[in-house]
N, C-alpha and C positions, 0 to 999 in steps of 0.2 A: 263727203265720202269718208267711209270710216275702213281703216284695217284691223279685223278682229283677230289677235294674237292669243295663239296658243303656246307656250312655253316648251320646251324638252325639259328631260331631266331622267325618264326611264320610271316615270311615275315618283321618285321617291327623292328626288332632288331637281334643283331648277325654282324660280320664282319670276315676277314680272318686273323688278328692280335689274335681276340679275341678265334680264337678255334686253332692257331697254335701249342700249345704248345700239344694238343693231336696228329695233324698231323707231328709233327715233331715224336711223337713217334712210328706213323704206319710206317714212312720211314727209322727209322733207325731199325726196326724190319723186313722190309721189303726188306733194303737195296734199294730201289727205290727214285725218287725224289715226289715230293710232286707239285704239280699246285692249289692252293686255286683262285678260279676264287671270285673276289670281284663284289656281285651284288645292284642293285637301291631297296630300302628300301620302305614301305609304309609309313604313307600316303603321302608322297611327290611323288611317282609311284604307279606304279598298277602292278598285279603279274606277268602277263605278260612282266613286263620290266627286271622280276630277272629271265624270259625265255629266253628271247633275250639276257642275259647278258650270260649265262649260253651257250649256243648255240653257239654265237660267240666264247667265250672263249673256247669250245670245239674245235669248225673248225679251230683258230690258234694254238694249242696242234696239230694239224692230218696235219699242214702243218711245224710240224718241228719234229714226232714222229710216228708211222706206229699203226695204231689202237688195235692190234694187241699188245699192247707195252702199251697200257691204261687201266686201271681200275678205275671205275665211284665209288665217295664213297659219300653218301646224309644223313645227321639224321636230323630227324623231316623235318621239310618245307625244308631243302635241301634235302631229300629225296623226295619229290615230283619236286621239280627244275631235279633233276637227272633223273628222270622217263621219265619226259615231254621231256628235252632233247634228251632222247635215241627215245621216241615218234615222235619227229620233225627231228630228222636227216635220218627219210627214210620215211617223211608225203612225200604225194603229193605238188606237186608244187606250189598249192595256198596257202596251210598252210604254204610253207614256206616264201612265198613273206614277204622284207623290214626285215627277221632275217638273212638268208643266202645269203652270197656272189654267190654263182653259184644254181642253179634250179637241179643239180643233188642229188639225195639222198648221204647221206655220212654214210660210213663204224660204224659199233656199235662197239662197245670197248671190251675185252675180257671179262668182267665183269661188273657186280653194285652190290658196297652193299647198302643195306638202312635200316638204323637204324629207325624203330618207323617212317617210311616216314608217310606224312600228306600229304594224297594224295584227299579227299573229302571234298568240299568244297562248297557243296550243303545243305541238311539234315544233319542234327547232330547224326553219329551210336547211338545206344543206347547205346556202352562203351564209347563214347565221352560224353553223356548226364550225364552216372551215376557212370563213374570211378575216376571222378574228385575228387569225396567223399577221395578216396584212393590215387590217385596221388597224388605225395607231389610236382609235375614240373606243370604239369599242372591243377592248384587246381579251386575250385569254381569261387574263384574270377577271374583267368586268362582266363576260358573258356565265366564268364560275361562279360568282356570286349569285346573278342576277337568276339562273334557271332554277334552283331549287328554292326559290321561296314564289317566284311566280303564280303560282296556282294560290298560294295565301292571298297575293294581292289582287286574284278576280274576284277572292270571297272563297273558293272552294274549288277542287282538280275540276266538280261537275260543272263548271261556271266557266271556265276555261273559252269553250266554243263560243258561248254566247255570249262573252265578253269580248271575241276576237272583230276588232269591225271588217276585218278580212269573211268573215264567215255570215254576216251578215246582209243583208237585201242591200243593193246598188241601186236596183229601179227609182228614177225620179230625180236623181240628184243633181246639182249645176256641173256646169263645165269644172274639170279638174285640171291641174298640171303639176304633174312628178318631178321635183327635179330631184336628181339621184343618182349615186356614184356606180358604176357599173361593177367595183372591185371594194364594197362596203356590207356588211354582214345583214342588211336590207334588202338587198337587189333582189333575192328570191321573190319573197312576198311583196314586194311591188309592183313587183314585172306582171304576179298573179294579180293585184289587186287591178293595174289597167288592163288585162284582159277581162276582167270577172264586170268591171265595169263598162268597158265599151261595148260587152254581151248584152249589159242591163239595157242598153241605149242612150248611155254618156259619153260626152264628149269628154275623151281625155287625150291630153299633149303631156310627151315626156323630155325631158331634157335629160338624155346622161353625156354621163363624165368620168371616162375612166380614170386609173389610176388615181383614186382623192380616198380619204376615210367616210364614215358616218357624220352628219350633219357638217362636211365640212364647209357648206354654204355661208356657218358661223363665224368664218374667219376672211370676209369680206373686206375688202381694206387691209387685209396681207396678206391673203394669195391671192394670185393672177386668176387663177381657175374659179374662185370663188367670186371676184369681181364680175367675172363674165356669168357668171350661172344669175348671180343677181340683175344685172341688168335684163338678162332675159327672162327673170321673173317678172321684172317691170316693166316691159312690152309685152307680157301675156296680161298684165291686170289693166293696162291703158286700154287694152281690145271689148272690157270684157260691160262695155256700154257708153252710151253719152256720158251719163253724169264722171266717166271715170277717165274721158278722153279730155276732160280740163277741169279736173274738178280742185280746190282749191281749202283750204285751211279755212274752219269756221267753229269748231268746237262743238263739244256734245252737249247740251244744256240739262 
């Protein structure tokens, strides 16, 4: 069993070095191996390229592990990289041109979780606008920065929607689960994102958690609340088949 790790960072920081040392703790809790797919950064890319980074990275996981055998794990902006992926591996054919090696749709993973994903990338929810006050991750300053160059890093304002995996087709995707702070500058758009999906006809489980920041699932092994948000990560990914209700350490070859 492998856990395919999407990183945070807001597109423009974050690597798989940098959040290893949390993923090494889901896999020995999990007994599973760990896959951190290393994506292109802004502003030297556009977000699109941490798709395609993300995407390939999946389709060689699915040519050496049975899908079946993956669980998708995404927080903050890798939780939107993870969404889009599960999105693109069974788009139509034009969507997927110059990402995927073959035009066939490919197989969804027995899971995703996604921590606080940052899935809109259009309008600013109104808990993006006004939670920053309380976020201590994502504070005033970091949402000033981060809104006016946005639309550069979809590629262009007109790129905006169609880059947002919020605005995106749901239909077909696996089981989801949100975990997520109720009083975090995300709550908007994820609260929409599990309704937009359980519309499609997915299965989605949310865990919140009031009173915490943005991704504070990060700081596992030093808050209380984050300990617990993980373990009940790890009870939703035990469920989510055989191979994942004992499955054991063996390496990607």
């Amino acid at each position: 069993c492998v856990l395919l790790w999407f990183f945070g960072g807001a597109f423009a920081g974050g690597s798989p070095r940098a959040t290893a040392g949390l993923a090494e703790a889901y896999g020995r809790a999990l007994g599973c191996d760990i896959f951190l797919v290393d994506m292109r950064l802004c502003p030297e890319h556009r977000i699109q390229d941490a798709y395609t980074d993300g995407c390939r990275g999946y389709e060689w996981l699915l040519s050496r592990v049975p899908a079946q055998k993956v669980v998708f794990y995404g927080m903050s902006s890798g939780g939107g990289v993870a969404l889009r992926v599960l999105q693109l591996a069974r788009a139509e054919d034009a969507e997927r041109a110059g990402i995927f090696s073959t035009p066939e749709s490919l197989p969804q993973p027995a899971g995703a979780v996604l921590c606080g994903p940052w899935v809109r990338y259009t309008e600013a929810s109104v808990t993006m606008k006004h939670n920053n006050v309380f976020d201590l991750v994502v504070n005033q300053s970091v949402y000033e920065f981060f809104d006016p160059v946005l639309g550069t890093y979809c590629g262009g304002e007109a790129l905006r929607e169609r880059c947002s995996p919020l605005c995106n087709d749901m239909a077909g995707l696996c089981p989801l689960l949100l975990s997520v702070s109720q009083h975090e500058v995300c709550f908007d758009e994820d609260r929409e994102l599990a309704q937009k999906a359980k519309a499609a006809g997915v299965q989605v489980d949310m865990d919140l958690n009031p009173y915490l920041p943005h991704a504070f699932q990060w700081f596992a092994g030093f808050v209380p609340e984050a300990n617990k948000a993980q373990e009940t990560i790890i009870a939703w990914i035990r469920k989510r088949g055989p191979a994942w209700t004992s499955c054991t350490l063996q390496g990607v070859p």
